[in-house]
N, C-alpha and C positions, 0 to 999 in steps of 0.2 A: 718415317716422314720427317722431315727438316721441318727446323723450330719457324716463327714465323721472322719476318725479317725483320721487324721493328719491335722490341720488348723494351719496356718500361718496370721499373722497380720500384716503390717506395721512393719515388723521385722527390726530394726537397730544393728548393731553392730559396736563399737567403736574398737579399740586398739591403746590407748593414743587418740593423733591426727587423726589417719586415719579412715575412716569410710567402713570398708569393707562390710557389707551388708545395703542398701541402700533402705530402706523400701520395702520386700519382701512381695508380699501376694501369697501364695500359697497353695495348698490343696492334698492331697492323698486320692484316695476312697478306701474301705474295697476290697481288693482282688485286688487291681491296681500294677502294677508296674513302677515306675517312676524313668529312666534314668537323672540324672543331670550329663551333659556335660560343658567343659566350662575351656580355659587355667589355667597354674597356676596363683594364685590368682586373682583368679575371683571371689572367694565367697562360693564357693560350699561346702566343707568339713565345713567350718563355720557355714553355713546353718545348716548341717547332721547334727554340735554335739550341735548346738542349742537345736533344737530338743529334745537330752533329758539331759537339761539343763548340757552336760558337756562342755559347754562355757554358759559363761550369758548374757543374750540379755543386751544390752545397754537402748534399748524400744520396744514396739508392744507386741504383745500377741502368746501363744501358746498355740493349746487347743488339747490335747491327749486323743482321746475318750470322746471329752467335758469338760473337764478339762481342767483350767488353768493351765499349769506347769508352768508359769512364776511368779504366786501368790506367796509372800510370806508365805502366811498359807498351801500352797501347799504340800501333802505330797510324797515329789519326789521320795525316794523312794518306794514308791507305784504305782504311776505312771510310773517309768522307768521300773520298774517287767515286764510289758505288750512290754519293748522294746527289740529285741535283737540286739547288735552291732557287727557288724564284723570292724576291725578296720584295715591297710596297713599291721602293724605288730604284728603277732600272738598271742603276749600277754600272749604264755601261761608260766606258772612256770615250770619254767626246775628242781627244783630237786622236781616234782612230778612226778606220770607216768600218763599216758592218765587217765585212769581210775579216777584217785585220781583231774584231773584237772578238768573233766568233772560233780564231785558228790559234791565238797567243798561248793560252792556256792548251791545248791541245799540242803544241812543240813542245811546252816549257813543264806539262804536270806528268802526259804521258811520251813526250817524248818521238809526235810524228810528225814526218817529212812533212814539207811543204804541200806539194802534192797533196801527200793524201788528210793532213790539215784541209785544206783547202775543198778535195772531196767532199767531205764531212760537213764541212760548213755550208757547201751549195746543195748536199742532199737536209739537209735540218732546214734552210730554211725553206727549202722546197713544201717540207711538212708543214710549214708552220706560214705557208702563202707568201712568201716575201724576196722568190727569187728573185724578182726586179729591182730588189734595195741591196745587192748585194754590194755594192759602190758606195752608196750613202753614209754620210754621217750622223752620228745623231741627232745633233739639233734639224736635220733636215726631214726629222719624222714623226707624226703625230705620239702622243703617248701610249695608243693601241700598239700600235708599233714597235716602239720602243722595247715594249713589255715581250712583245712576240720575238724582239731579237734576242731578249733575257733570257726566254724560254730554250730558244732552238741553242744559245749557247751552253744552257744545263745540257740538252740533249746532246750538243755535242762528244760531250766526256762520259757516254756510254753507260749512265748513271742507272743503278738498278732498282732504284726507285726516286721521286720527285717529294719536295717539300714545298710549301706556296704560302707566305707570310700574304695576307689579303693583299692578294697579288693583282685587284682591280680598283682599291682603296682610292689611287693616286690620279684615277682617270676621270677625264667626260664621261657623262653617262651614256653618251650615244659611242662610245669607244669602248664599253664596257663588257657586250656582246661578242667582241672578233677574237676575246682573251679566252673569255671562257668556252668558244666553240672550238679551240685548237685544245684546252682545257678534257673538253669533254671529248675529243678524241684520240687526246693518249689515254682517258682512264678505257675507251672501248677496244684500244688496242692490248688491255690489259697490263697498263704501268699500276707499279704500285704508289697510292700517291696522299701524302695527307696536309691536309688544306683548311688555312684559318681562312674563313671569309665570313660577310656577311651577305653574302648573298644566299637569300634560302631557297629562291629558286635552284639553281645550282645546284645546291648541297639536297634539297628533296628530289630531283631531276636522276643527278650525276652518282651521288653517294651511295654508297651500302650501306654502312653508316654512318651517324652524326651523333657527335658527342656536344652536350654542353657544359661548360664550364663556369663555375660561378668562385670568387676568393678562392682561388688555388685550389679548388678539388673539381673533381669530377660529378658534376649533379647527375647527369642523366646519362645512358651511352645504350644506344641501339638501333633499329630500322629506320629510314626519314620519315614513313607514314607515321612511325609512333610517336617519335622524340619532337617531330614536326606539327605533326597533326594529331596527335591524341597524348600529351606529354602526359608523364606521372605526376609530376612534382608543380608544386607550386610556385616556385623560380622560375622556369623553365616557361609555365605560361605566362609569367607578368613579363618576363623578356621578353617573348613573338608575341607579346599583346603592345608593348611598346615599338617592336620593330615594323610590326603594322600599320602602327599608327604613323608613323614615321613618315610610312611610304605613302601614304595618301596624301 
């Protein structure tokens, strides 16, 4: 049985003096989806862009489909092809149009024809509802939008699992919805996928499980009904006691 895709080691991470991740050991299995909760600065985004090395561990290991990406002989980008990122904000190039943002990367990382570039990018957006913006610019699309064109461009590059820095953070709330329903349909097509949000619905909905994270460790980490709804730990409820309150 192959290890699982995402493993995590005694992860540390420094910046200068502070140590924001806190020897993390954690794991993703192939087809899981894992909710990372947890205030700001807790660790969590740090964690995600660990992951594919765009922050650099301070120590501990990372193994992506059994690969160390932390090795320096590592060839990361090679390793990171198999990641796709969605990131708070859209990232994409405004003076291209959809079409052209969706295929650049796809010529220039793997290396395909126009054509079938171009394939690729009108079946992703197809997935992700957006064949009629395939001509558009960006500023000519709402921030649901946007996000959804981020999406279908990770998907472009064949990525064999997804990463989602609160990848609705940035939106309307009534925009908030068309994200995570394209969301919730790659984790049912069984992508592997791990996702900072603060959305609990979501992450008790969508997740298998939900980890929370408090000062760079890992408080809690198991089912949504439990870590959501019956937590252990007493961090864990003063957070979803405050994120409740929030929301009223």
């Amino acid at each position: 049985m192959s290890a699982n895709p995402i493993q995590v080691r005694d992860l540390h991470k420094y910046f200068g003096e502070l140590e924001v991740l806190r020897g993390i050991d954690f794991e993703v299995a192939a087809g899981e989806v894992v909710c990372v909760i947890g205030p700001s600065g807790s660790g969590k985004s740090t964690l995600l862009r660990c992951v594919n090395r765009l922050e650099e561990p301070t120590s501990g290991t990372i193994l992506i489909e059994g690969e160390d990406i932390t090795d320096p002989e590592a060839n990361i980008d090679q390793l990171r092809a198999k990641i796709g990122m969605v990131f708070q904000q859209f990232n994409l190039f405004p003076h291209l149009n959809v079409l052209r943002n969706l295929t650049i990367a796809q010529r220039k990382v793997l290396g395909r024809s126009d054509d079938e570039a171009n394939q690729v990018a009108a079946a992703m957006l197809e997935r992700v509802g957006l064949s009629d913006k395939i001509d558009e610019f960006p500023a000519r699309l709402s921030g649901g939008q946007q996000q959804r064109v981020a999406i279908a461009r990770a998907l472009c590059m064949n990525p064999d699992m997804m990463l989602f820095d609160e990848p609705t953070s940035a939106l309307d709330p009534e925009l908030i919805g068309e994200v995570l329903d394209v969301m919730r349909t790659l984790a049912d097509e069984g992508m592997t996928m791990m996702v900072v949000t603060h959305e609990m619905g979501f992450a008790h909905n969508v997740a298998d499980r939900v980890v929370f994270m408090d000062g760079g460790v890992i408080v809690e980490d198991g089912p949504p009904d439990q870590v959501l709804g019956n937590p252990q730990h007493e961090r864990t409820r003063k957070f979803l006691r405050a994120v409740a309150q929030a929301e009223e």
